[in-house]
N, C-alpha and C positions, 0 to 999 in steps of 0.2 A: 494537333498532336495532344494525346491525353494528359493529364497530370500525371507525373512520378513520383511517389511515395515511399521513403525506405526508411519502416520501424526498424528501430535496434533495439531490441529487447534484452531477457536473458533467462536462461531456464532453471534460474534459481528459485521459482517462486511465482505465487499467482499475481503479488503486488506488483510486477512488472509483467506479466505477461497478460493480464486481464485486460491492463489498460494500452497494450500495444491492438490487444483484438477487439474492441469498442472502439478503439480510436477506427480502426480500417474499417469495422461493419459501419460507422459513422460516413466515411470519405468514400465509401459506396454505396452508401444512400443516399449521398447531396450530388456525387457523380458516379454513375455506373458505369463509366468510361476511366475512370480516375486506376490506374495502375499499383497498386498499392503492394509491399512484399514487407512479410515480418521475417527478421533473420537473428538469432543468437549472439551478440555482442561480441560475447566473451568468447565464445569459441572460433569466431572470424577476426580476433585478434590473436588468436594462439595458445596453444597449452598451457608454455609457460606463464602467460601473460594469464589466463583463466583460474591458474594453481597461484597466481600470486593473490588474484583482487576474490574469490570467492568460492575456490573447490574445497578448500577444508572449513567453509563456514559452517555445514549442518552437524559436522564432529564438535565444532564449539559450541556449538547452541546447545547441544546433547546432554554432553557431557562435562564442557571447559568453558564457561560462563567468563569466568573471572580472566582468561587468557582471550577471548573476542572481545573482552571488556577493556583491555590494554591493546592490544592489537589497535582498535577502533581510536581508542587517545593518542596514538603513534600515527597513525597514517590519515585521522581526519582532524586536531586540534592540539597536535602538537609541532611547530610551523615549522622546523629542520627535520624531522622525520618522515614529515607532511610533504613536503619539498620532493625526499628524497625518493619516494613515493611515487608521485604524479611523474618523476623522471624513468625511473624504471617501468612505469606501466606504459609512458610512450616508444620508449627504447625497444618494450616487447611489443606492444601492439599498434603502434601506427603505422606499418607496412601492412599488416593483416584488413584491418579497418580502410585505407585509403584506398588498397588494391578491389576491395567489396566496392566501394563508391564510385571508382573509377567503372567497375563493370558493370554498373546499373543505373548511372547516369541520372540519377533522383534529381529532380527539381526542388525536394525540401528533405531533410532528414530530422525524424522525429525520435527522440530519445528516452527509454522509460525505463534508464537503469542509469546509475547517477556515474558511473566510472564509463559510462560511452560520452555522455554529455559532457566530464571533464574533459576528456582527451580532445572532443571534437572541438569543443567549446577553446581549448588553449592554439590549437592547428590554425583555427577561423581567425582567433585575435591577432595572431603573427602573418594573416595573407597566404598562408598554404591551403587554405578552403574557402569556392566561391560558395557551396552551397550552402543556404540558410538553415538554422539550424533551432530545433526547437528542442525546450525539455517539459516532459510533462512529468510535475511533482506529484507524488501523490503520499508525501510523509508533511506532518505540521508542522515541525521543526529541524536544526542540525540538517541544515541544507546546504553545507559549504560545497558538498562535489553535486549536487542535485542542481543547484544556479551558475550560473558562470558569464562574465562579465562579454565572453565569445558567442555566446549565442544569442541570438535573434527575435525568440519569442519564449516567457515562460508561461506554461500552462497552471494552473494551483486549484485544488480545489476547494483548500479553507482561505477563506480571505484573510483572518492571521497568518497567513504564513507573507502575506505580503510585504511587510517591512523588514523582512532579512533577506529576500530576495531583493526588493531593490538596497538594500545596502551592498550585498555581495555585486549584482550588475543593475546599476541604476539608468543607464542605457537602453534598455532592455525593457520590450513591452510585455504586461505583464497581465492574464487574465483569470480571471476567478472561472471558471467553466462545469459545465455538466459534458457528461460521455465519455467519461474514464472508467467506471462501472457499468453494470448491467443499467439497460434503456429502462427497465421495471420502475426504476428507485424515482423516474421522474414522472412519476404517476401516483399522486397519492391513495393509501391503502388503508382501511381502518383494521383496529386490530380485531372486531368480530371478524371483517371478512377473511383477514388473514388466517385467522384462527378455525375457521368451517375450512378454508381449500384446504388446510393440513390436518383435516379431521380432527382438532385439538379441541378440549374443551373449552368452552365459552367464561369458564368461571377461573376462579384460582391465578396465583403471579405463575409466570412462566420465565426463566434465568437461563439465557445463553450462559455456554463456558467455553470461549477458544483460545488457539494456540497459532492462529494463523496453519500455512500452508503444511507447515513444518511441525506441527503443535507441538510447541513450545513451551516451557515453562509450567507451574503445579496445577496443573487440571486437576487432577485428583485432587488435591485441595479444596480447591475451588469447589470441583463439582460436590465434595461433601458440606461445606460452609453452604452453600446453594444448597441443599438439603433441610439443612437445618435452620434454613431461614423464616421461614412456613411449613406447619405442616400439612395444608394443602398443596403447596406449591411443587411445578413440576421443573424437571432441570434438564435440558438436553446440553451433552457436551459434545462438542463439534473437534474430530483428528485431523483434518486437512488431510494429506493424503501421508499420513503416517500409519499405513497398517500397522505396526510392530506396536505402536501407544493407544493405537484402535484394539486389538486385543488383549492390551494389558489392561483397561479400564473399561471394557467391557466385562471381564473378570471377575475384577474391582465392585463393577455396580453391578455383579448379576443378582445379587437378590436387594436390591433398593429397586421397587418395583416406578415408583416415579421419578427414577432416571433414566434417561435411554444415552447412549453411546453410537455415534455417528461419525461415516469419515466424510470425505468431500462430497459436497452436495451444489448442486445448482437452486437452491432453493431459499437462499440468502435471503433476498426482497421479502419473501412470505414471513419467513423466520424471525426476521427483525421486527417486522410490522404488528410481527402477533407477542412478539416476547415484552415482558417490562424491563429488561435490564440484560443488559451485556458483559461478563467478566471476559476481559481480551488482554492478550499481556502483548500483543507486539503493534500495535499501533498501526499505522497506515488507513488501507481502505476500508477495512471493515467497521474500523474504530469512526469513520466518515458514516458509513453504509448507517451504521445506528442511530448517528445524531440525525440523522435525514429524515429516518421513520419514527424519531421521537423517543425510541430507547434508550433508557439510563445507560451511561457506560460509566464502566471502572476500568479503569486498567491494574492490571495483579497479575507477579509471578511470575517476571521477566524483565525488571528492570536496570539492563544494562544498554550499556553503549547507547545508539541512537534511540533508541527508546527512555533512556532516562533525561534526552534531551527533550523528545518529546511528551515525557511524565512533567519534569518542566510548565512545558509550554501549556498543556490541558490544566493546571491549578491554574496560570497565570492569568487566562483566558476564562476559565471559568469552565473550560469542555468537559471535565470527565474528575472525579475523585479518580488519587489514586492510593492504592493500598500494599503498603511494603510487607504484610505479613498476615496469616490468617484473620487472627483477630482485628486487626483492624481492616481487614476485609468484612468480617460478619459487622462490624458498625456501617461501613461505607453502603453496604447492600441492605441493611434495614433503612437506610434513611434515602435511600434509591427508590426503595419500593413505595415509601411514603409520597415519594414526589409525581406529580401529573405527567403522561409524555405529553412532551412538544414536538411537534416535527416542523423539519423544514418545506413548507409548503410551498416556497418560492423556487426552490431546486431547479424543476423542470423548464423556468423561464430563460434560466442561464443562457448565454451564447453558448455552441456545442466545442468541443476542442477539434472537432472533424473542422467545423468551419475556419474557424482562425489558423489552422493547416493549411487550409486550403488558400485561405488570404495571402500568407506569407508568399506560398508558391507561386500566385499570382504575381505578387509587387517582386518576386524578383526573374521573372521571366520576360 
């Protein structure tokens, strides 16, 4: 009988949904028999359950910073709100969630939205769930719903994030992995080659500006600080798939002829390989995607909520300046540009997260 595989994703965003579709092109490469089905989280728990944990999150991010900013204190690290929280989100959605499980009879379930992996994660620890149950992280820190002492395997891809995961489930086997991102980034790229497949010039710094999926936070900023950092230097700002911020800052830079404005691209691997530095305001994969290929990262322009835990964790560790306001953004980026890339050239040696899937499923069949 083949493996059964049930990602729970969520369609808020590429930071969960990138790595539900690596993981399954992973677990049908190593088995082309392997069953695999990605399904929306949030919406197979229920509206209301969907309109509590994350429908009005892009109106915060937008416009209400400072109200996502409390929201987030309230229901991830403040421990009776926190409580009250995790109660409500089972009450709405663990009929929705068990009745999925039940009809598709997975041999593992893999999680890559951190409010599926709580709920499943609490069901497993009380004996209402045989199925083994994985989370695959893909933020550095502020991983109280992303670990759970209920589940079975965590997947991570910074190995700092591993000692607040085994604090939160020290039970729980725990792997640093590659195959949460595009297969590209485990293949090293130099930044001439990078820089010819994108028809980019050979000379001159080149400064990402994102926003993640949702682009978030002061791009325009950014992208002019990035301006004025060099003036040779070139700037592409990356919208994620925000047309409305796509045509406002293309506007913006219509006559700065060395910046260009771009919305979601598949072309990330190339991108990072070729650019010296990264301005990212929300953390996660991409904020990983850079240190891989040796680009400088800053993070600027979006530091709340879980991202100010992981602004946090990148000084502490050493990953990324972070820069709370223009100008010390234009300091953070000149002495960026100073510094050599590194990349992580061990990347691709990693165990894959397809396989340690695949393992759990095995040891519990």
């Amino acid at each position: 009988m083949p493996t059964r595989v049930l990602l729970l994703s969520a369609g808020i965003g590429e930071g969960h949904n990138l790595p539900a579709r690596m993981i399954a092109d992973g677990l049908l490469e190593l088995d082309p028999h392997c069953e695999v089905v990605i399904v929306d989280s949030l919406a197979e728990m229920g509206r209301a359950a969907a309109l509590l944990i994350d429908d009005s999150s892009e109106l915060m991010f937008d416009r209400f910073n400072w109200l996502f900013d409390g929201v987030y204190f309230l229901v991830a690290r403040f421990d009776p709100t926190r409580k009250i929280g995790q109660w409500l989100v089972e009450r709405l959605g663990r009929k929705g969630l068990l009745t999925l499980i039940a009809a598709r009879q997975p041999d593992v379930i893999v999680c890559t939205h951190p409010a599926a992996t709580d709920l499943l994660g609490r069901l497993r620890q009380r004996g209402e769930l045989d199925t083994p149950v994985a989370s695959a992280i893909t933020d550095l820190a502020g991983l109280r719903y992303w670990a759970h002492p209920g589940a079975d395997l965590h997947l991570i891809t910074e190995e700092e994030s591993r000692a607040e995961v085994e604090q939160i489930a020290p039970a729980s086997r725990i792997v640093c992995v590659r195959g949460m991102t595009s297969p590209e980034f485990e293949h090293p790229l130099s930044q001439a080659e990078a820089r010819a497949a994108l028809e980019m010039p050979a000379d001159g710094p080149l400064i990402l500006v994102s926003g993640g999926g949702w682009a978030v936070g002061d791009l325009g900023g950014a992208g002019e600080v990035a301006l004025a950092a060099d003036p040779a230097g070139r700037v592409v700002i990356l919208c994620g798939r925000s047309e409305q911020v796509k045509a406002r800052l293309s506007e913006a830079f219509a006559l700065a002829p060395r910046a260009k404005v771009i919305g979601f691209t598949e072309r990330m691997p190339e991108l990072l390989a070729a650019a010296d530095v990264l301005i990212h305001s929300t953390a996660g994969l991409t904020a990983f995607e850079a240190r891989v290929r040796g680009c400088q990262l800053i993070s600027y322009g979006w530091g709340v909520a879980h991202i100010r835990l992981n602004n946090e964790a990148y000084e502490r560790f050493g990953l990324a300046e972070v820069a709370a306001d223009r100008y010390q953004l234009a300091d953070a980026l000149a002495r960026a540009l100073d510094r050599p890339r590194s990349g992580d050239l061990r990347y691709g040696e990693r165990r894959s997260a397809a396989a340690e899937v695949l393992t759990l499923a095995g040891a519990a069949q």
